[in-house]
PDB file of N, H, CA, C and O in Angstrom:
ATOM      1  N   UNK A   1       0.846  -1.167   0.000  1.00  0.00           N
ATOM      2  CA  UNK A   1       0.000   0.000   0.000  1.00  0.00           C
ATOM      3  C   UNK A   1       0.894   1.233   0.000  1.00  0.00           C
ATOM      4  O   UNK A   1       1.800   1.289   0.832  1.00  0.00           O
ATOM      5  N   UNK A   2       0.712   2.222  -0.864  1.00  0.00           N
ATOM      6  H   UNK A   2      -0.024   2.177  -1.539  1.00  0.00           H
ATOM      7  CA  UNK A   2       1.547   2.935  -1.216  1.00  0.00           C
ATOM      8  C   UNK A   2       1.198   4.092  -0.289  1.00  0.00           C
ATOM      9  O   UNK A   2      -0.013   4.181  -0.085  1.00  0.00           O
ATOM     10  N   UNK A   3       1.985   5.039   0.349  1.00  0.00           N
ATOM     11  H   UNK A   3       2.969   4.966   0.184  1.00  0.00           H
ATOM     12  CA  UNK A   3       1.418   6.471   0.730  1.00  0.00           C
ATOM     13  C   UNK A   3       1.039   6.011   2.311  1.00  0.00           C
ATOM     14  O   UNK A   3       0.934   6.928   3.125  1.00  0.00           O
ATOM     15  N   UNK A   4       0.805   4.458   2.830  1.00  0.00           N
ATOM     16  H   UNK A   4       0.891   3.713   2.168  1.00  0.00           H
ATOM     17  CA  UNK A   4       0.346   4.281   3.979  1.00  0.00           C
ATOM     18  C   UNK A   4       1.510   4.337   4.960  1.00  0.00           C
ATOM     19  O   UNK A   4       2.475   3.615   4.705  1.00  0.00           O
ATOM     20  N   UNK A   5       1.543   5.110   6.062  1.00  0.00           N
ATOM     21  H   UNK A   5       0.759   5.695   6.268  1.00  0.00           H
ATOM     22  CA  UNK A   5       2.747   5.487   7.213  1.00  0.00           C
ATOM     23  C   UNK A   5       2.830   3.478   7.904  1.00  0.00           C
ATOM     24  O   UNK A   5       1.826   3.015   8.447  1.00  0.00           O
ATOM     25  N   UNK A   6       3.603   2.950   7.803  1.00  0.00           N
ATOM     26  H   UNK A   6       4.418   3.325   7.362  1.00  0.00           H
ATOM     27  CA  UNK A   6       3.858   1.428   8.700  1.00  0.00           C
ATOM     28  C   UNK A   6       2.782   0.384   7.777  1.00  0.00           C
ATOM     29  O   UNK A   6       2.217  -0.627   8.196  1.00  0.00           O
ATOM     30  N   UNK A   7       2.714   0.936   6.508  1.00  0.00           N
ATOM     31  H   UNK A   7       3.173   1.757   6.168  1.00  0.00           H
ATOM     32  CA  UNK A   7       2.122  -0.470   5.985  1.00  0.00           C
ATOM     33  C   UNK A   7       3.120  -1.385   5.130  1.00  0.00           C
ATOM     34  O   UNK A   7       3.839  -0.565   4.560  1.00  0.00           O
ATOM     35  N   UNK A   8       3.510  -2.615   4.767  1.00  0.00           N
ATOM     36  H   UNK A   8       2.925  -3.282   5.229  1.00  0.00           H
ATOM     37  CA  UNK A   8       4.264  -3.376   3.895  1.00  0.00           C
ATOM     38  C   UNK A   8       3.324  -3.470   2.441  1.00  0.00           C
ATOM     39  O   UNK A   8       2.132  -3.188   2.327  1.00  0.00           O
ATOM     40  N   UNK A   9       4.174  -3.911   1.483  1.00  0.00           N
ATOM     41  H   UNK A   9       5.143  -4.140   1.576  1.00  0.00           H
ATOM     42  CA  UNK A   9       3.853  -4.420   0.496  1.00  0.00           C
ATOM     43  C   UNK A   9       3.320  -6.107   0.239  1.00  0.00           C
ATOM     44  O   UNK A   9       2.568  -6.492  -0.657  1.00  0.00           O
ATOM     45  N   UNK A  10       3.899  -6.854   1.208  1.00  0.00           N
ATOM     46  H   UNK A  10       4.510  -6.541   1.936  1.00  0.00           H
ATOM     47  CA  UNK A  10       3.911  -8.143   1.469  1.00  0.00           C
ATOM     48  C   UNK A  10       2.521  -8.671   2.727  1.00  0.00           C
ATOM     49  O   UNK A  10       1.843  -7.945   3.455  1.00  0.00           O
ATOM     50  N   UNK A  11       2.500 -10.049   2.585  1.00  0.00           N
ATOM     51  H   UNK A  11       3.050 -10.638   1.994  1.00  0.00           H
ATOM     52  CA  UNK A  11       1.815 -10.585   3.294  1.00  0.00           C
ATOM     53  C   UNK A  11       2.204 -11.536   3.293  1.00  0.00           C
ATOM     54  O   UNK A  11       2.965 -11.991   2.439  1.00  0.00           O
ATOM     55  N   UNK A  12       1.660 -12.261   4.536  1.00  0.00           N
ATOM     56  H   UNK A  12       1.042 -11.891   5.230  1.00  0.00           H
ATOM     57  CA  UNK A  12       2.685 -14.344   4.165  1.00  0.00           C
ATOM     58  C   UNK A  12       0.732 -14.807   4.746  1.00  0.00           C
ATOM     59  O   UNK A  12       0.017 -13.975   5.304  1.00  0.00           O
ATOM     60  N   UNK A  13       0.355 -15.999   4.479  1.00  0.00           N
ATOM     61  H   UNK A  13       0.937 -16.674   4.026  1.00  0.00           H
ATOM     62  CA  UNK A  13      -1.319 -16.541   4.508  1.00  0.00           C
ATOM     63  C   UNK A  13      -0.882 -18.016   4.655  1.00  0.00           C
ATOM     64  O   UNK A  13      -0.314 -18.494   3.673  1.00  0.00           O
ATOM     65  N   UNK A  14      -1.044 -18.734   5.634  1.00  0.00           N
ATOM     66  H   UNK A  14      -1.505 -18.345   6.431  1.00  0.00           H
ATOM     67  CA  UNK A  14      -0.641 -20.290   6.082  1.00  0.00           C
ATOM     68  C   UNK A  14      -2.168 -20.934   6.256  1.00  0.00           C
ATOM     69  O   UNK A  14      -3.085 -20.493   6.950  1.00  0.00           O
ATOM     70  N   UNK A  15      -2.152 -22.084   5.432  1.00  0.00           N
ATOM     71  H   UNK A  15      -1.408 -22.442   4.869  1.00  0.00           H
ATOM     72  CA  UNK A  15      -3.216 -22.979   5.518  1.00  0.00           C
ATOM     73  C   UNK A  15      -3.113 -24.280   5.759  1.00  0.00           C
ATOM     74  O   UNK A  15      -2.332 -24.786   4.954  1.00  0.00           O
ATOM     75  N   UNK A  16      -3.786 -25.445   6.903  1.00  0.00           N
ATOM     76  H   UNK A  16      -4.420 -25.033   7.557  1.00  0.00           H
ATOM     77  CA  UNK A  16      -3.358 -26.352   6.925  1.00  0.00           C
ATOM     78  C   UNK A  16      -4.294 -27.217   5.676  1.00  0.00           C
ATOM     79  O   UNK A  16      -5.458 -27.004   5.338  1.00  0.00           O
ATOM     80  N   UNK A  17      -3.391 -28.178   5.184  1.00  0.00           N
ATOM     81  H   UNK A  17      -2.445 -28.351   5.458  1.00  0.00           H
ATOM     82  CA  UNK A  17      -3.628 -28.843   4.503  1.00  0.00           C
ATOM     83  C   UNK A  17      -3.134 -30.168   4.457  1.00  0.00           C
ATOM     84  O   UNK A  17      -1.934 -30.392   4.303  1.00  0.00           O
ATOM     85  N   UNK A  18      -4.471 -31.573   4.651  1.00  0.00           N
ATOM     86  H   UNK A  18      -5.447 -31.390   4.776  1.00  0.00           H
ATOM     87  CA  UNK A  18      -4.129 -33.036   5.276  1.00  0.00           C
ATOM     88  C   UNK A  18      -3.064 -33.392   3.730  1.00  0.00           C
ATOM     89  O   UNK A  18      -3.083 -32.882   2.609  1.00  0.00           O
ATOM     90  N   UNK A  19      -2.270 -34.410   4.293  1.00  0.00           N
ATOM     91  H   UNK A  19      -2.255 -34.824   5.203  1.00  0.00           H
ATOM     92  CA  UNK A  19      -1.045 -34.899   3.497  1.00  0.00           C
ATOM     93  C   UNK A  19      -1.581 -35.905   2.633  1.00  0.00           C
ATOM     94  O   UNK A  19      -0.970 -36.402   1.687  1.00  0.00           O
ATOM     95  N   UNK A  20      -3.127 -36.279   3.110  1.00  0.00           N
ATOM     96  H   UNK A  20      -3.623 -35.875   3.878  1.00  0.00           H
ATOM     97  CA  UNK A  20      -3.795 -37.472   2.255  1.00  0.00           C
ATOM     98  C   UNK A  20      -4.864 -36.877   1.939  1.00  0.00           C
ATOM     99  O   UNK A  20      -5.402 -36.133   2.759  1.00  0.00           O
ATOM    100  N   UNK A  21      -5.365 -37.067   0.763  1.00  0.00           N
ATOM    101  H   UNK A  21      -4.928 -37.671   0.097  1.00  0.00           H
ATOM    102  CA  UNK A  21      -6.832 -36.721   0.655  1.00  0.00           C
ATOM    103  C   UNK A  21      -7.931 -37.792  -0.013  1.00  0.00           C
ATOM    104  O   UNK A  21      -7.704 -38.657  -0.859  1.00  0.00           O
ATOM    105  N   UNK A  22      -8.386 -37.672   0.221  1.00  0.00           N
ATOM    106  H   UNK A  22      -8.571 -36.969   0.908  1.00  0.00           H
ATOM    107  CA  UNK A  22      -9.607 -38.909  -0.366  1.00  0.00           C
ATOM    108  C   UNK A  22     -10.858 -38.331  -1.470  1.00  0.00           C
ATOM    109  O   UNK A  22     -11.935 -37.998  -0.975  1.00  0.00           O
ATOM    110  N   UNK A  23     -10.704 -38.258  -2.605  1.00  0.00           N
ATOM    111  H   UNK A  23      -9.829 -38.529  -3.007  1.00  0.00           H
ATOM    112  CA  UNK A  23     -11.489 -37.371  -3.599  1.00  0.00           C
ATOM    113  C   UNK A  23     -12.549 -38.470  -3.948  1.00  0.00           C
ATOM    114  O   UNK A  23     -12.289 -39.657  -4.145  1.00  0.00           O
ATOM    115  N   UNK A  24     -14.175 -37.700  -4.005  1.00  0.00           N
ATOM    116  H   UNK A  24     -14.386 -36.735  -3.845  1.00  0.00           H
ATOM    117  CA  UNK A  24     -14.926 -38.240  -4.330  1.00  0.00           C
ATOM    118  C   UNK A  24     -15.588 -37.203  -5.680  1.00  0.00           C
ATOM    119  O   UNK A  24     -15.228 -36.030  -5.580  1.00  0.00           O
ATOM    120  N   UNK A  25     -16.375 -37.475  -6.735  1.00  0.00           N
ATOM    121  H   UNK A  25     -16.667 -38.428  -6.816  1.00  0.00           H
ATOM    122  CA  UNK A  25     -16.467 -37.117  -7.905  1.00  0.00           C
ATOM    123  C   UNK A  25     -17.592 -37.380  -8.179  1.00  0.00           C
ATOM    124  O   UNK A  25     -17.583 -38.533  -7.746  1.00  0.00           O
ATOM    125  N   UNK A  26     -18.825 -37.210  -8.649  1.00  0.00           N
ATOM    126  H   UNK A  26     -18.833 -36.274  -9.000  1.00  0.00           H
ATOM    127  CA  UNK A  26     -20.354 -38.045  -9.260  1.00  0.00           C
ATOM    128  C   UNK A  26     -20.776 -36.435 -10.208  1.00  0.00           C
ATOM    129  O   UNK A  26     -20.483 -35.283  -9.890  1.00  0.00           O
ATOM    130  N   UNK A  27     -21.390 -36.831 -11.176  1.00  0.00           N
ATOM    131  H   UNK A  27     -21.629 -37.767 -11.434  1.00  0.00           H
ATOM    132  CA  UNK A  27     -21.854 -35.886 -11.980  1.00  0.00           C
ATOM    133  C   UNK A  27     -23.107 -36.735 -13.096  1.00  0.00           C
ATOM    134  O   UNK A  27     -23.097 -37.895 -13.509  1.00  0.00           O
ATOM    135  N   UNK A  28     -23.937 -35.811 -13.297  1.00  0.00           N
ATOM    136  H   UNK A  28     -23.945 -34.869 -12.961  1.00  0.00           H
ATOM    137  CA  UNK A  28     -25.198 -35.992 -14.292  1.00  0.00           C
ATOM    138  C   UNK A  28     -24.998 -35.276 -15.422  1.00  0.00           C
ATOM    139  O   UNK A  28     -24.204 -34.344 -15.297  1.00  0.00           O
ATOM    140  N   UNK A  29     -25.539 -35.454 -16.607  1.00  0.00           N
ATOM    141  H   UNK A  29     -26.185 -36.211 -16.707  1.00  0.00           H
ATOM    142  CA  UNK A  29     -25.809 -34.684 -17.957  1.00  0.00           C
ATOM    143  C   UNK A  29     -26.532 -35.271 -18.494  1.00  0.00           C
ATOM    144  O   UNK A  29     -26.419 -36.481 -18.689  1.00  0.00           O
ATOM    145  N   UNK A  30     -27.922 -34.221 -19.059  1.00  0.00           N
ATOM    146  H   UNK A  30     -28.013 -33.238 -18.900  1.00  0.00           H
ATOM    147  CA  UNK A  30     -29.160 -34.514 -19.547  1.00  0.00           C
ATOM    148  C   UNK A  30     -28.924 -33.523 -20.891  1.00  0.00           C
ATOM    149  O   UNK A  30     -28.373 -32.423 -20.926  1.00  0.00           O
ATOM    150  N   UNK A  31     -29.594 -34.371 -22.089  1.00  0.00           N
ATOM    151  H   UNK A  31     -30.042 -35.265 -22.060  1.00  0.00           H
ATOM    152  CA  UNK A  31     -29.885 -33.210 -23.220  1.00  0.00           C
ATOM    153  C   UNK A  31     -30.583 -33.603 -23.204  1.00  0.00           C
ATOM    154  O   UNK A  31     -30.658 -34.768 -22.814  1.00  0.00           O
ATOM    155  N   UNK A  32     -31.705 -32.845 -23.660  1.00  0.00           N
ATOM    156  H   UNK A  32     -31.644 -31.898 -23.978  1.00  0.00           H
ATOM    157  CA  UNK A  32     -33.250 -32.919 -24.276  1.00  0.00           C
ATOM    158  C   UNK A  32     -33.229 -32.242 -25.421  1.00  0.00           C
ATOM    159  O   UNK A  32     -32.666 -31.209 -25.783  1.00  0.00           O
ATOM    160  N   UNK A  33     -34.448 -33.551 -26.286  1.00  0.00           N
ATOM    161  H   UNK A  33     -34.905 -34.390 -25.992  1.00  0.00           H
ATOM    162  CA  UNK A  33     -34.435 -32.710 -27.218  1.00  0.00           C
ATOM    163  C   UNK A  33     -33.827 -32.065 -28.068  1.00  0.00           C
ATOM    164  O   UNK A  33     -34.399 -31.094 -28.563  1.00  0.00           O
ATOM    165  N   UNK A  34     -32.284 -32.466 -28.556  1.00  0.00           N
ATOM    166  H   UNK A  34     -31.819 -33.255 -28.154  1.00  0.00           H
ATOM    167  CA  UNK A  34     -31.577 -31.988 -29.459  1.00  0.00           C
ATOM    168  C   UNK A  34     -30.846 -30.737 -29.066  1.00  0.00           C
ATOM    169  O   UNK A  34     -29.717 -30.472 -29.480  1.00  0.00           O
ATOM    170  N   UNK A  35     -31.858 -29.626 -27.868  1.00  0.00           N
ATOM    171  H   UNK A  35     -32.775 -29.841 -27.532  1.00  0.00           H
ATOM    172  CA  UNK A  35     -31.711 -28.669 -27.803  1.00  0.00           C
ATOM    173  C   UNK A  35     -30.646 -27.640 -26.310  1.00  0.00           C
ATOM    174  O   UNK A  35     -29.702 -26.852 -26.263  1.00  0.00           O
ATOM    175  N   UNK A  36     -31.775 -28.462 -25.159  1.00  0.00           N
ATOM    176  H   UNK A  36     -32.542 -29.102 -25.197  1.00  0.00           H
ATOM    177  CA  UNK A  36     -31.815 -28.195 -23.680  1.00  0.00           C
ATOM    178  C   UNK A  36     -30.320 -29.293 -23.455  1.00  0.00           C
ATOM    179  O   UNK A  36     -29.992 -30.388 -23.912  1.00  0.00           O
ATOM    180  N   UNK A  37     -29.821 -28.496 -22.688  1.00  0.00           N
ATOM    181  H   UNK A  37     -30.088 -27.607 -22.316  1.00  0.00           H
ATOM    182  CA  UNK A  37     -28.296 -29.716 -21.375  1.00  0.00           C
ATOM    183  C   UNK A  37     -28.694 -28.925 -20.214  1.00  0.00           C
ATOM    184  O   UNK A  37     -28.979 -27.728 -20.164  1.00  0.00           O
ATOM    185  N   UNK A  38     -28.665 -29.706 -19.390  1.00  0.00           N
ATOM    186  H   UNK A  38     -28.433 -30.678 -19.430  1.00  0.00           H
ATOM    187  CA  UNK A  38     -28.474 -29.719 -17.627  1.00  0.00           C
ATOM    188  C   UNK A  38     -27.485 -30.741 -17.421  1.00  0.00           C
ATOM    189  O   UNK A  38     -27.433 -31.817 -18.016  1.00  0.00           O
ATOM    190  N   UNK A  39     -26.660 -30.298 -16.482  1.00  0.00           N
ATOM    191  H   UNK A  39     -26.702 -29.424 -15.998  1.00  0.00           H
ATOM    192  CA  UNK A  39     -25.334 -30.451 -16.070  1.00  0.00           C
ATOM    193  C   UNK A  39     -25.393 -30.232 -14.454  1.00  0.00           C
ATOM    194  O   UNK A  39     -25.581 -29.113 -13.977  1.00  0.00           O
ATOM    195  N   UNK A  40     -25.239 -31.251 -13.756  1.00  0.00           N
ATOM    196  H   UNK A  40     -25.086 -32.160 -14.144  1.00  0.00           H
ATOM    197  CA  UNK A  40     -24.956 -31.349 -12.141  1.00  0.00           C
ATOM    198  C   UNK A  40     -23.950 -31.893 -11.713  1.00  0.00           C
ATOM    199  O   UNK A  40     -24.111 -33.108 -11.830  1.00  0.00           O
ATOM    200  N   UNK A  41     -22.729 -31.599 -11.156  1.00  0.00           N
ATOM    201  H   UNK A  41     -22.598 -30.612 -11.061  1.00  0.00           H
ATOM    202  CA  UNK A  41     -21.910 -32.208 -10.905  1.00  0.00           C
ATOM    203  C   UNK A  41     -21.416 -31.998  -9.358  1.00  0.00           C
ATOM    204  O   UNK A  41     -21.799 -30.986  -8.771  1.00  0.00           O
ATOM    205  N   UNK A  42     -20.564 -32.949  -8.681  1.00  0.00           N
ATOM    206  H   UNK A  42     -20.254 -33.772  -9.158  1.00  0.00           H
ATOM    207  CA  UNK A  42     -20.766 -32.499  -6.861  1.00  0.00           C
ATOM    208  C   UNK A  42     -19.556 -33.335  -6.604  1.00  0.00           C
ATOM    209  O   UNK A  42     -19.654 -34.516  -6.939  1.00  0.00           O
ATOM    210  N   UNK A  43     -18.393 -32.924  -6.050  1.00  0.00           N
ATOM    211  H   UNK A  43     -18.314 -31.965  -5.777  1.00  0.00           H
ATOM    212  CA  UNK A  43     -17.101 -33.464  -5.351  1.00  0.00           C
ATOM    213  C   UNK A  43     -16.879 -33.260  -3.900  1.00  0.00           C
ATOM    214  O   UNK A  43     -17.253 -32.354  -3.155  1.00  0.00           O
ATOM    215  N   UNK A  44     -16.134 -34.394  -3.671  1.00  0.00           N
ATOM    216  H   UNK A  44     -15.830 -35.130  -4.277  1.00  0.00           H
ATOM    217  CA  UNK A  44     -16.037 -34.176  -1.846  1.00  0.00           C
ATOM    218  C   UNK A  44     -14.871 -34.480  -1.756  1.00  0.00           C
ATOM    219  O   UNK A  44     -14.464 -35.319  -2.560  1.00  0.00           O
ATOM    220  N   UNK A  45     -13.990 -33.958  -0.831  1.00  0.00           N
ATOM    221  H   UNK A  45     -14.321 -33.276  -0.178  1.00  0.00           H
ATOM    222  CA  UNK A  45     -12.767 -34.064  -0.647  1.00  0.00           C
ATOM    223  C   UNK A  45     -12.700 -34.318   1.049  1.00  0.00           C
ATOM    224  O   UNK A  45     -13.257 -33.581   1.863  1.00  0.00           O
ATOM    225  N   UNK A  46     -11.961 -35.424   1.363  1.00  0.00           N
ATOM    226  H   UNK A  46     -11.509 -36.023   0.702  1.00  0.00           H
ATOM    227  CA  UNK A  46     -11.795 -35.702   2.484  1.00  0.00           C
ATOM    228  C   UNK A  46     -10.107 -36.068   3.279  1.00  0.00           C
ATOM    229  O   UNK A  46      -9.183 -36.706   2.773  1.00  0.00           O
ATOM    230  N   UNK A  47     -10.163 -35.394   4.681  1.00  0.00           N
ATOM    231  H   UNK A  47     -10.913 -34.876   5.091  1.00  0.00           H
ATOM    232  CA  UNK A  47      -8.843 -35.343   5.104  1.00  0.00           C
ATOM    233  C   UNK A  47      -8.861 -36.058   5.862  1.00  0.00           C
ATOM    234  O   UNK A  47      -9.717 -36.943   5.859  1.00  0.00           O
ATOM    235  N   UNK A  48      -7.572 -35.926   7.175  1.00  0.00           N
ATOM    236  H   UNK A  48      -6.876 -35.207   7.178  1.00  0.00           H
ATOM    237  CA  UNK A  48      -7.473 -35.232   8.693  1.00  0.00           C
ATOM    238  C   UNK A  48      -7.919 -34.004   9.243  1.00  0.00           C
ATOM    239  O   UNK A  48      -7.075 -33.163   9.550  1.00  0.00           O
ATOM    240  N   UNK A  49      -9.257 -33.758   9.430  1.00  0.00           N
ATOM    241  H   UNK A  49      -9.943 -34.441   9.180  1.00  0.00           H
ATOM    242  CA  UNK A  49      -9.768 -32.528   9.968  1.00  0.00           C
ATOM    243  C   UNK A  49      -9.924 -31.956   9.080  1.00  0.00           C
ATOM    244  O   UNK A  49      -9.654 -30.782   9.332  1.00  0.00           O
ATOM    245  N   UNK A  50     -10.293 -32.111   7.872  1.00  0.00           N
ATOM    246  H   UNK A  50     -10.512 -33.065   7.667  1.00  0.00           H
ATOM    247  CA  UNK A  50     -10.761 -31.886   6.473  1.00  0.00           C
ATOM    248  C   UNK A  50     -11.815 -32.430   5.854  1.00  0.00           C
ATOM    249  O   UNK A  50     -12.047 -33.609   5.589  1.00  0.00           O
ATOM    250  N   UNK A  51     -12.743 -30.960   5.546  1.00  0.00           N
ATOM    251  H   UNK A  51     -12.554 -30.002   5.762  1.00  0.00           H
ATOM    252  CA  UNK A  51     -13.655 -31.356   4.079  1.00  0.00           C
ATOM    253  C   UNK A  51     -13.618 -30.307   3.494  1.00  0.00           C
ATOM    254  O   UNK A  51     -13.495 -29.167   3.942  1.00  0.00           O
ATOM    255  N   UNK A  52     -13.751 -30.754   2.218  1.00  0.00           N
ATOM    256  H   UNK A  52     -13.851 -31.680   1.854  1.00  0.00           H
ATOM    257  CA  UNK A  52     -13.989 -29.385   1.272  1.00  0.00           C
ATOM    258  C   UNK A  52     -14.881 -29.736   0.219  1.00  0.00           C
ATOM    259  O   UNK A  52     -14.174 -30.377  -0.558  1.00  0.00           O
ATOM    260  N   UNK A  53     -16.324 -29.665  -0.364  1.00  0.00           N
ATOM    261  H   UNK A  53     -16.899 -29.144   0.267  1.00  0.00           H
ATOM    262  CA  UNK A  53     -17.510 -29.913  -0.966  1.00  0.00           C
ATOM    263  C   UNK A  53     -16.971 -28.934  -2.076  1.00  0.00           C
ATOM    264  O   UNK A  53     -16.045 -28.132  -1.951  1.00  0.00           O
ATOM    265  N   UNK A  54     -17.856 -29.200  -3.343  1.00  0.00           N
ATOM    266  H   UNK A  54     -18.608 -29.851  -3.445  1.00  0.00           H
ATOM    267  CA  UNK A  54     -17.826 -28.311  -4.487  1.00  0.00           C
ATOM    268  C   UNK A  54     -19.151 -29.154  -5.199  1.00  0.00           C
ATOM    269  O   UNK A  54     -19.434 -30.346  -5.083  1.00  0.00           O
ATOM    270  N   UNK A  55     -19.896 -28.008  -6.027  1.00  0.00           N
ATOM    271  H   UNK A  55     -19.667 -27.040  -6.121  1.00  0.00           H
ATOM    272  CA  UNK A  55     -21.058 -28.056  -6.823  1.00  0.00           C
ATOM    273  C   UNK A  55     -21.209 -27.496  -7.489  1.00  0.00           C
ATOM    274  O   UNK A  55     -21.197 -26.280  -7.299  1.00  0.00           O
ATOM    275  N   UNK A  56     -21.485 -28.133  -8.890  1.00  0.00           N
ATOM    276  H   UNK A  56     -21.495 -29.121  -9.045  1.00  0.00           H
ATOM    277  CA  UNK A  56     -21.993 -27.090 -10.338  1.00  0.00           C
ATOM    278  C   UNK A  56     -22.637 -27.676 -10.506  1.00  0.00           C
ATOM    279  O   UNK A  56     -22.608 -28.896 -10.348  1.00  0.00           O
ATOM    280  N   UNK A  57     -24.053 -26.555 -11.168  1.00  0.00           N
ATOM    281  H   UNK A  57     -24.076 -25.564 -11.297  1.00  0.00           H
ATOM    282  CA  UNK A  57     -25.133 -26.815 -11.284  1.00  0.00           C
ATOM    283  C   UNK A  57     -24.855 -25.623 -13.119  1.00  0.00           C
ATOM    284  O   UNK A  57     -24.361 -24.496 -13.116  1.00  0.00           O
ATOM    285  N   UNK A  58     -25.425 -26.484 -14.564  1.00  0.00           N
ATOM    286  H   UNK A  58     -25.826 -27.400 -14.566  1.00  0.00           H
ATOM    287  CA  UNK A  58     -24.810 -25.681 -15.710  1.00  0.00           C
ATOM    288  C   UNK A  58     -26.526 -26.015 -16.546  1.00  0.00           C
ATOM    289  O   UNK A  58     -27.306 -26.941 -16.317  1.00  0.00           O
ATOM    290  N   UNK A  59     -26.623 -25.151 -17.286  1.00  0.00           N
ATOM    291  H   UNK A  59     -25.990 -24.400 -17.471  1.00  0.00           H
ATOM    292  CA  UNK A  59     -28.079 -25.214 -17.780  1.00  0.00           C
ATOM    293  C   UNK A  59     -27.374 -24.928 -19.097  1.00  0.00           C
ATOM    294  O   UNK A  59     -26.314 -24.305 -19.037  1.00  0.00           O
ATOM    295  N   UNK A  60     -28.042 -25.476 -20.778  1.00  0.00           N
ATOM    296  H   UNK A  60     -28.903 -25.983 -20.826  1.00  0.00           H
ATOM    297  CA  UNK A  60     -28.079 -24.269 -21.993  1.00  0.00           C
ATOM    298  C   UNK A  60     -28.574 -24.575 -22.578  1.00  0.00           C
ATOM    299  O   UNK A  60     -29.007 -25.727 -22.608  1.00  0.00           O
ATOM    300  N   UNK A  61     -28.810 -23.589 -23.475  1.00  0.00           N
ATOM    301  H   UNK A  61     -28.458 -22.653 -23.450  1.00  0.00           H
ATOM    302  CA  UNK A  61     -29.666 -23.862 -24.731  1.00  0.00           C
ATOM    303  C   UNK A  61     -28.821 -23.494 -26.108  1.00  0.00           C
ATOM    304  O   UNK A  61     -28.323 -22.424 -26.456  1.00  0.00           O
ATOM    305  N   UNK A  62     -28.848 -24.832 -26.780  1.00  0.00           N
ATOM    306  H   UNK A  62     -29.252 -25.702 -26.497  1.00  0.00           H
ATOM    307  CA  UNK A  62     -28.138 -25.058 -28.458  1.00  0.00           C
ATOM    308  C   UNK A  62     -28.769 -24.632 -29.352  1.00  0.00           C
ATOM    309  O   UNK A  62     -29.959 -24.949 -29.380  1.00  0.00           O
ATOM    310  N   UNK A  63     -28.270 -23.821 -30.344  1.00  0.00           N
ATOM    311  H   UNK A  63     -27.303 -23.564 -30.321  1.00  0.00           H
ATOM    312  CA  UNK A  63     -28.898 -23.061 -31.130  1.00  0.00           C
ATOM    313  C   UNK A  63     -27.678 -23.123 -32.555  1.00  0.00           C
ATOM    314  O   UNK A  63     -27.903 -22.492 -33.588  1.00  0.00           O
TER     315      UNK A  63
END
Protein backbone atom coordinates (compact mmCIF):
# COMPACT_ATOMS: atom_id res chain seq x y z
CA UNK A 1 0.00 0.00 0.00
CA UNK A 2 1.55 2.93 -1.22
CA UNK A 3 1.42 6.47 0.73
CA UNK A 4 0.35 4.28 3.98
CA UNK A 5 2.75 5.49 7.21
CA UNK A 6 3.86 1.43 8.70
CA UNK A 7 2.12 -0.47 5.98
CA UNK A 8 4.26 -3.38 3.90
CA UNK A 9 3.85 -4.42 0.50
CA UNK A 10 3.91 -8.14 1.47
CA UNK A 11 1.81 -10.59 3.29
CA UNK A 12 2.68 -14.34 4.17
CA UNK A 13 -1.32 -16.54 4.51
CA UNK A 14 -0.64 -20.29 6.08
CA UNK A 15 -3.22 -22.98 5.52
CA UNK A 16 -3.36 -26.35 6.93
CA UNK A 17 -3.63 -28.84 4.50
CA UNK A 18 -4.13 -33.04 5.28
CA UNK A 19 -1.04 -34.90 3.50
CA UNK A 20 -3.80 -37.47 2.26
CA UNK A 21 -6.83 -36.72 0.65
CA UNK A 22 -9.61 -38.91 -0.37
CA UNK A 23 -11.49 -37.37 -3.60
CA UNK A 24 -14.93 -38.24 -4.33
CA UNK A 25 -16.47 -37.12 -7.91
CA UNK A 26 -20.35 -38.05 -9.26
CA UNK A 27 -21.85 -35.89 -11.98
CA UNK A 28 -25.20 -35.99 -14.29
CA UNK A 29 -25.81 -34.68 -17.96
CA UNK A 30 -29.16 -34.51 -19.55
CA UNK A 31 -29.89 -33.21 -23.22
CA UNK A 32 -33.25 -32.92 -24.28
CA UNK A 33 -34.44 -32.71 -27.22
CA UNK A 34 -31.58 -31.99 -29.46
CA UNK A 35 -31.71 -28.67 -27.80
CA UNK A 36 -31.81 -28.20 -23.68
CA UNK A 37 -28.30 -29.72 -21.37
CA UNK A 38 -28.47 -29.72 -17.63
CA UNK A 39 -25.33 -30.45 -16.07
CA UNK A 40 -24.96 -31.35 -12.14
CA UNK A 41 -21.91 -32.21 -10.90
CA UNK A 42 -20.77 -32.50 -6.86
CA UNK A 43 -17.10 -33.46 -5.35
CA UNK A 44 -16.04 -34.18 -1.85
CA UNK A 45 -12.77 -34.06 -0.65
CA UNK A 46 -11.79 -35.70 2.48
CA UNK A 47 -8.84 -35.34 5.10
CA UNK A 48 -7.47 -35.23 8.69
CA UNK A 49 -9.77 -32.53 9.97
CA UNK A 50 -10.76 -31.89 6.47
CA UNK A 51 -13.65 -31.36 4.08
CA UNK A 52 -13.99 -29.39 1.27
CA UNK A 53 -17.51 -29.91 -0.97
CA UNK A 54 -17.83 -28.31 -4.49
CA UNK A 55 -21.06 -28.06 -6.82
CA UNK A 56 -21.99 -27.09 -10.34
CA UNK A 57 -25.13 -26.82 -11.28
CA UNK A 58 -24.81 -25.68 -15.71
CA UNK A 59 -28.08 -25.21 -17.78
CA UNK A 60 -28.08 -24.27 -21.99
CA UNK A 61 -29.67 -23.86 -24.73
CA UNK A 62 -28.14 -25.06 -28.46
CA UNK A 63 -28.90 -23.06 -31.13
Amino acid sequence: MLGVPGASNTFDTVSYMPSTLANFDIGIQALLTNRWEFKFDYGLSLGNNYTSQAGMARFAVHF
